[in-house]
Each structure stands twice: as structure tokens, then as C-alpha cells.
C-alpha positions, 0 to 999 in steps of 0.5 A: 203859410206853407204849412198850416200853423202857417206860421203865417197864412195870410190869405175874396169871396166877393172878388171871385173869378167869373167862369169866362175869365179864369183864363189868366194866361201868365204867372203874374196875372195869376199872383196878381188874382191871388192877391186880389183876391186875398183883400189886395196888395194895399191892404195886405202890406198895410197889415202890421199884426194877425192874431189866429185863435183855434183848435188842433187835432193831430191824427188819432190824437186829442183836440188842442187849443192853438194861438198863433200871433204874428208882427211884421216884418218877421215876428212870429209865436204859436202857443198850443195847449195842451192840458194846463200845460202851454208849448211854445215856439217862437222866433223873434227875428234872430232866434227860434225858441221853444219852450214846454210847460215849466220847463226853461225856454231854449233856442232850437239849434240852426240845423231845426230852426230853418223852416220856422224862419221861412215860415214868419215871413209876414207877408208870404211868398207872393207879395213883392216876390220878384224884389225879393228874388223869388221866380214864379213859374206856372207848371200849368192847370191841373185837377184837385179834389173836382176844382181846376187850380192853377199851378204854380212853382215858386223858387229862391236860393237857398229855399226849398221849392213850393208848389202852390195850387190855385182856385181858378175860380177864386184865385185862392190857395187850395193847397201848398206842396213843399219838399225838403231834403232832411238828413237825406230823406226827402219830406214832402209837407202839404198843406190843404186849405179851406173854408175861406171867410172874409175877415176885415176886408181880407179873405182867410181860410178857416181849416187846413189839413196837414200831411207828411209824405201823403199821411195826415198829420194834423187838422187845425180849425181857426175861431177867429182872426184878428189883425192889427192887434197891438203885440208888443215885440217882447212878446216874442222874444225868449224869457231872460234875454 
């Protein structure tokens, strides 16, 4: 999840890389370690919904209440609080939506919508990646905050680059670099992660740090994951439709 609120950032202690073998040589062997590590393909394709339930804190704001829920293949609505008041921004496999507080709900126009599509893929950028005609190219190892990771470039047509940073230890992401051309201006999203706990056999991180063209924008600290929760589909879907 790219960004953090992730929509979907699916993400094992246990299955951690020894020193002598965090060695891979390939991209693949890395993606193959980094889902390994995450609970592995069978697992993570077997999942059909995650609830995240946590908290917000925007940079010099206040701490808000955040759920987001996911369905597969690519349902996704994240529900922050704020006072007595719910905002909310969804996509229900055609539309993006938002709704704030009473007020109506409304699809958000193509032009802004793009990022929130991208995000609701289910299973990330990783999973069957070469069917889905993504190529992963390793960049090479680098250093991020006394950690050695492993960096990898990931590219489709018609999607912005990522970069993803890759413990070489645990094979897990450390942090996700992607840059967008908006309105002519080049806006650099990245997202740190961190705090990873084992979860129903899956490994996850529990906080994310957000910046903007290298300022902090938001940190969000996850409570609690849940998976296979049953979520109706209409649970996604803008009211009156």
C-alpha cells in the first residue's frame, strides 16, 4: 500500500533472512523472500477481506480514529473520524467516492480518483506480478536509517514508478517511494513502515510514516488487523446507487 492508509498494505518474524543468506542475487529471489516473509503466496492469495482499525496523526494536527476495510479483488473504504463527524473515501470497483460527515456522497472526478484505484489492488504489486505486466528491476543494495535493503524498481504502463526498499534481513518493506506527475509538478509519496507483528500467520506493520516531497504529513498507528471478516460488497458502494 504505497501510501500508507495503504489502502492496502499487506505485508515473518519467524522467517527471517540469516545474515549469511541475505545475499539474493535476483529480483525474484527478492520478491519471492518478501512474500515469504509476509505469510507466503498461499496464504496471502487465500485472503478475501482485512479490517485495519487505528489511529491518525497529521503533522501538527490532532489524533483521529481511522478503519479501513478491504475485499478482494479490488473493494476498498477507509472511514476517518474526526470529532462526531465520519469522512469517507471508497471505491467500489468502478467509482471512487467520498463522502464528509451529512453531507451527500459524490464521486470524485477521474482526473483524482487514479491513485485511490491503484491503491485497492488487493494483493499489491508483488503477487503474480509478471502476469500482470509489471517488471521488477533490482536498482541495488542501499542504506536506510543503518538498515541494508534492497532496491527494487517496479513499472507497468500506465502507472507511476515505485520504489520499494527491502530489509535484507527480513525481506520486508522499509519503505515505498512513488513519484507522480500532478498538473506538471512532480510529487514524490513516501511511505515508511515499521513495527511489524505477526498477525493470523501474516506479518504486518503496525505504524507508517507518510511524507510529501520529503515533509511529514501523517503517521498512522494500526490497533488491530483482521482478516477474513465478512464485508459485504454493498459496504462499498456510494448510498443511492
Amino acid at each position: 500500500m504505497r501510501r500508507p492508509i495503504l489502502f492496502v498494505a499487506a505485508v515473518a518474524a519467524g522467517l527471517c533472512l540469516s545474515p549469511g543468506s541475505a545475499a539474493a542475487q535476483t529480483a525474484e529471489e527478492i520478491v519471492s523472500r518478501n512474500l515469504q516473509s509476509k505469510g507466503g503466496l498461499q496464504l496471502l492469495k487465500s485472503t478475501t477481506t482485512v479490517r485495519m482499525t487505528g489511529s491518525v496523526v497529521p503533522a501538527g494536527g490532532q489524533k483521529v480514529s481511522m478503519t479501513m476495510t478491504a475485499k478482494r479483488p479490488n473493494l476498498v473504504r477507509r472511514d476517518v473520524t474526526v470529532g462526531d463527524r465520519m469522512n469517507t473515501v471508497a471505491y467500489d470497483g468502478t467509482d471512487v467516492w467520498r463522502q464528509s460527515g451529512p453531507m451527500p456522497p459524490q464521486r470524485i472526478p477521474a482526473a483524482e480518483a487514479g491513485d485511490v484505484r491503484q491503491q485497492a489492488e488487493f494483493d499489491g504489486v508483488f503477487v503474480d506480478y509478471k502476469e500482470k505486466g509489471r517488471s521488477v528491476e533490482l536498482v541495488g543494495k542501499e542504506t536506510f536509517k543503518d538498515r541494508l535493503v534492497y532496491h527494487l524498481k517496479i513499472s507497468r504502463a500506465g502507472e507511476p514508478v515505485q520504489h520499494y526498499y527491502l530489509d535484507a534481513e527480513t525481506g520486508l518493506e522499509a519503505k515505498v517511494s512513488v513519484e507522480e506527475d500532478r498538473g506538471g509538478t512532480t510529487v514524490t509519496t513516501e511511505t515508511e513502515l515499521s513495527d511489524y507483528k505477526q498477525v493470523q500467520g501474516r506479518t504486518m506493520p503496525f505504524q507508517m510514516r507518510q511524507l510529501v516531497n520529503g515533509s511529514p504529513v501523517a503517521v498512522i498507528t494500526i490497533q488491530k488487523i483482521e482478516f477474513d471478516v465478512p464485508v459485504d460488497a454493498a459496504f462499498f458502494k456510494m448510498q443511492g446507487r
